[in-house]
MITORZA-563637 format. One line per 5 residues: number of its first residue (from 0); for each residue x, y, z of C-alpha. Coordinates in Angstrom, 3 decimals. Example, Ala and Ser with C-alpha at 12.3 -4.5 7.8 and 13.67 -1.06 7.14 Angstrom:
2
0> 12.300 -4.500 7.800  13.670 -1.060 7.140
//
This chain:
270
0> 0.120 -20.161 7.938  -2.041 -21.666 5.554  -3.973 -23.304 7.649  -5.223 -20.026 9.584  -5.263 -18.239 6.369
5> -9.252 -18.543 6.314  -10.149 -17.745 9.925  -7.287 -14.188 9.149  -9.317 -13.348 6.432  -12.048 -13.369 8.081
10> -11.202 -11.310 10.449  -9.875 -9.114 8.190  -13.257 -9.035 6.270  -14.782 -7.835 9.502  -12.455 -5.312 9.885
15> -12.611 -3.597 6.645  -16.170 -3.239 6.691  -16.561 -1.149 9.352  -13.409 0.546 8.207  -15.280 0.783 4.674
20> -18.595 2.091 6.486  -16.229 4.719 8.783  -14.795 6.313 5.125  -17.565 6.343 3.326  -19.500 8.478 5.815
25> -16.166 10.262 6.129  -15.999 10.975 2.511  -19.890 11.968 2.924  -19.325 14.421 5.058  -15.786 16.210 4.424
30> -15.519 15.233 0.392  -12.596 16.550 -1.586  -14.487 15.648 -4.746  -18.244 16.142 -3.370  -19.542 15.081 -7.583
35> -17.424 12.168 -7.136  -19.281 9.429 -7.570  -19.843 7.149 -4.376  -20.942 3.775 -6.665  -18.796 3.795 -9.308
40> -17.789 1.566 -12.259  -14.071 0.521 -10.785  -15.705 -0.420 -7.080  -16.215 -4.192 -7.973  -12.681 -4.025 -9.812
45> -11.361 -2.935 -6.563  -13.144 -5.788 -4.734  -11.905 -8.598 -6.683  -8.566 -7.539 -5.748  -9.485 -7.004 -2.414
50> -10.345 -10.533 -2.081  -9.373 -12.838 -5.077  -5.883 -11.072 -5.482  -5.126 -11.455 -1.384  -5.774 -14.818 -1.127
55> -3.581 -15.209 -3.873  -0.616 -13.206 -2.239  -1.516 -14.440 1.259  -1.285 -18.262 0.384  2.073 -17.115 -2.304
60> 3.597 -15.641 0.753  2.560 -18.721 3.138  4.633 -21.042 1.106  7.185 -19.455 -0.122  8.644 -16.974 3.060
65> 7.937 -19.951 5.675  11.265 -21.728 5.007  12.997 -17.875 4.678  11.528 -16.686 7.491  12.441 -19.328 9.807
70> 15.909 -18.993 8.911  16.193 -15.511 9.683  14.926 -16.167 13.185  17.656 -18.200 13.915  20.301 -16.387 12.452
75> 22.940 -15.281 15.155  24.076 -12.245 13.076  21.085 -10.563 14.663  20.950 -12.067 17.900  21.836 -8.856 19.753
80> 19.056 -6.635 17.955  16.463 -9.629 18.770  17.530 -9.294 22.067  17.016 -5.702 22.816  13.538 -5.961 20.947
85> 12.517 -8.780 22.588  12.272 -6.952 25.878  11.021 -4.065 24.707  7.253 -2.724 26.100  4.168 -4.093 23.989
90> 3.639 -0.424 22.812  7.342 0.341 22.601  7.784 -2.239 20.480  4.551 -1.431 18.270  5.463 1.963 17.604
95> 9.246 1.047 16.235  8.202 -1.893 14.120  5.291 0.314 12.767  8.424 3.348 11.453  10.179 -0.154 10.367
100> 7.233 -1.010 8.529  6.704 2.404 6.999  10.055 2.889 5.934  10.416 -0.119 4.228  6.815 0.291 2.235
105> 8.793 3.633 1.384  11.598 1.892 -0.014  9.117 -1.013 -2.115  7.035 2.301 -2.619  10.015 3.763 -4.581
110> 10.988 0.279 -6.463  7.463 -0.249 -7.905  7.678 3.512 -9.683  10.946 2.203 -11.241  10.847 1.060 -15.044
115> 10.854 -2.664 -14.874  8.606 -2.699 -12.122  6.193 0.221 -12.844  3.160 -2.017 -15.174  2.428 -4.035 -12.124
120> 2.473 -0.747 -10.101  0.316 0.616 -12.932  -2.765 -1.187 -11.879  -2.790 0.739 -8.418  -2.762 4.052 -10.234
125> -5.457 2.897 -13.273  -8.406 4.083 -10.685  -9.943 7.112 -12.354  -12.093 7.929 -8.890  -9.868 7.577 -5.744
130> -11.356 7.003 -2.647  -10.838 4.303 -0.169  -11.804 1.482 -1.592  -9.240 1.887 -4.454  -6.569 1.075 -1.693
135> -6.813 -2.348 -2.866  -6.378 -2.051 -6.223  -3.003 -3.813 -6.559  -1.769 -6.760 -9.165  -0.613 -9.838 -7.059
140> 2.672 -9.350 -8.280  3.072 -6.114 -5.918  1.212 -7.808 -3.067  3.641 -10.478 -2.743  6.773 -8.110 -2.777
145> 4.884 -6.073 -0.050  4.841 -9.368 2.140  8.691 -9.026 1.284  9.261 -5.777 2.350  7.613 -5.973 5.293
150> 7.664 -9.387 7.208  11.576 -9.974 6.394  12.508 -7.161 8.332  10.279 -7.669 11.061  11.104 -11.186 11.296
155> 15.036 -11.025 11.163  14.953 -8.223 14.213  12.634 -10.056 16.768  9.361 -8.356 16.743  6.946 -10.400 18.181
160> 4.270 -11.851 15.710  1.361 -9.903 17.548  3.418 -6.809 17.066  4.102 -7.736 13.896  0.627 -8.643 12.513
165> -0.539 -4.697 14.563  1.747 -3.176 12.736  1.215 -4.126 9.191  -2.469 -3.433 9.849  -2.216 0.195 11.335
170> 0.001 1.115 7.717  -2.689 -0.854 5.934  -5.855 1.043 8.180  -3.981 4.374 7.189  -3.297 3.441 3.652
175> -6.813 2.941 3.391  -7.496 6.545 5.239  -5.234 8.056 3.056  -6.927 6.911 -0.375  -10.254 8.526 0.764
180> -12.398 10.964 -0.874  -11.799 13.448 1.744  -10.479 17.210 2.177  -8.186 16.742 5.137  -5.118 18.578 5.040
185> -2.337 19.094 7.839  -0.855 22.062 6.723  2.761 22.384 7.958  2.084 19.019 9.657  2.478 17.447 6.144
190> 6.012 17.256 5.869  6.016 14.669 9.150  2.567 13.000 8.156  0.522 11.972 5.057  -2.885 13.373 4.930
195> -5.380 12.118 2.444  -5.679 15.649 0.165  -0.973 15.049 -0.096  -1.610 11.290 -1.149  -4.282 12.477 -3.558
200> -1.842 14.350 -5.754  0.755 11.305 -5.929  -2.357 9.865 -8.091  -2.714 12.703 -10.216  -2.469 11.852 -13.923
205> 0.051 14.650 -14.559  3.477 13.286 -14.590  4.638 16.143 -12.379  3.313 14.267 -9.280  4.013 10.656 -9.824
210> 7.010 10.246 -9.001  6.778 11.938 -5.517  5.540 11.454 -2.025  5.404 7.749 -1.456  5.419 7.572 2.334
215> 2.483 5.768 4.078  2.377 7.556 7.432  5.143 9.830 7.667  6.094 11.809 5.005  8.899 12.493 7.181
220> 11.130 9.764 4.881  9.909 11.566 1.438  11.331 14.848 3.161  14.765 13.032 4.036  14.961 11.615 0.796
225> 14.060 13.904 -1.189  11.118 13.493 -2.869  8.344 15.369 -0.990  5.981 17.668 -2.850  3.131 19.957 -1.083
230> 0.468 20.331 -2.900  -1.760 23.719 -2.778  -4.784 22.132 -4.026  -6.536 19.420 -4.549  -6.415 17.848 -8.088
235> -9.793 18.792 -9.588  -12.151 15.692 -10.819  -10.927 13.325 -13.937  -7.053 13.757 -13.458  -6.248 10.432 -11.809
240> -5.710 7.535 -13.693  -3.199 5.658 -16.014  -4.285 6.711 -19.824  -5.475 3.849 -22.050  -5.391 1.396 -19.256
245> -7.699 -1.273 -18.910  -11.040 -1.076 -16.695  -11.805 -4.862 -16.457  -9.918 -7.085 -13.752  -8.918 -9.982 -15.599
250> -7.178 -7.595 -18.351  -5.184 -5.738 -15.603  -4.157 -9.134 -14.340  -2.383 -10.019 -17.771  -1.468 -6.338 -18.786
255> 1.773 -5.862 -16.686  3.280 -9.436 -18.298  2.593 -8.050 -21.216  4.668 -4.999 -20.873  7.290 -6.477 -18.845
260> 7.871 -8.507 -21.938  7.747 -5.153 -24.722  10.433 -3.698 -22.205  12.707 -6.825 -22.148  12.331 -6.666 -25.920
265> 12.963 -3.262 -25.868  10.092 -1.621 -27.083  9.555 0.729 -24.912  7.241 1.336 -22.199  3.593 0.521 -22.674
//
């Protein structure tokens, strides 16, 4: 895995520049903010983690789910669930693996906004402008428990590694979508499918909307489980944001140690 890593992330560079050039025409054109700011302060923030922090996740993940991951594709307890998958259609298979993929980034979704977990969590919701590019806004600590969440699962039922690698980059493509600057809204459709105006409001600064509608794609699993919430506007400028958080990269890096260790001393949260 490591050995590929650079020619992936190259590819992946590739990708998310057109898919950076798509939004931010998008966000142009059909702005939910329009005095948003287009260059703004956190955008090299959000590149360093786009970059710096994935390579550190991607090579984490290399070495240390290689060994797991094998394992799992041997294991016999599964053998009959491999087997159906493995002869499912290319598309089939896509689409399932893709619901498997979103459900489970429900589920991490839902154990980052938990207390001991929430100050590496924190970094993702410090942007104070949301748009696409603060998709990647998110400490390395969080990007190696998404390669948890979603290539175990994958792995130990038999999806194919091209169906795999699709389908963690059509949640990723959407996640990005869904971060953007942009006054799309499905209506009724929202309580199947996240829209960027509903993911806007799980941002929002007011403690109200925090803890609700984590889905990726299909808000379909925040309906089942409770914790959907339709929004009836769109959260005006200056309400997203942690309060008091720090701006700089290196400082976010440290930040969620440091509060992991005032809650283990029981000091409350930061």
């Amino acid at each position: 895995m490591l050995r590929d890593l650079p020619h992936t992330l190259l590819v992946l560079t590739g990708l998310d520049v057109c898919t950076g050039l798509v939004c931010m025409q998008a966000e142009r054109l059909f702005p939910s903010i329009p005095e948003q700011r287009r260059l703004r302060p956190g955008m090299l923030v959000d590149l360093a983690y786009s970059y710096l922090a994935a390579l550190f996740a991607a090579a984490t993940a290399a070495v240390g789910f290689d060994a797991l991951l094998d394992r799992l594709g041997a294991s016999a307890s599964l053998a009959s669930v491999r087997a159906h998958v493995g002869v499912m259609p290319f598309f089939a298979s896509l689409l399932v693996a893709t619901v498997v993929t979103d459900f489970a980034g429900y589920w991490k979704h839902r154990f980052m906004h938990t207390r001991p977990l929430w100050p590496f969590h924190a970094v993702h919701h410090s942007s104070e402008e949301v748009d696409w590019l603060s998709n990647e806004r998110f400490h390395p600590v969080e990007m190696f428990l998404t390669h948890a969440f979603f290539f175990v699962p994958l792995v130990a039922l038999g999806f194919p590694g091209r169906v795999i690698v699709w389908a963690t980059q059509i949640r990723r493509f959407h996640s990005i979508y869904e971060h953007t600057n942009m006054r799309i809204d499905y209506g009724p459709v929202h309580r199947f499918f996240v829209s960027p105006m509903l993911h806007r409001w799980h941002h929002s600064s007011d403690a109200a909307w925090i803890d609700t509608n984590y889905a990726n794609i299909f808000a379909l699993f925040d309906w089942m489980f409770g914790t959907l919430k339709l929004p009836t506007a769109a959260p005006p400028a200056g309400t997203f944001g942690v309060p008091g958080y720090p701006r700089d990269f290196w400082h976010q890096l440290w930040r969620p140690f440091r509060d992991g260790v005032q809650l283990l001393r029981g000091d409350g949260a930061a």
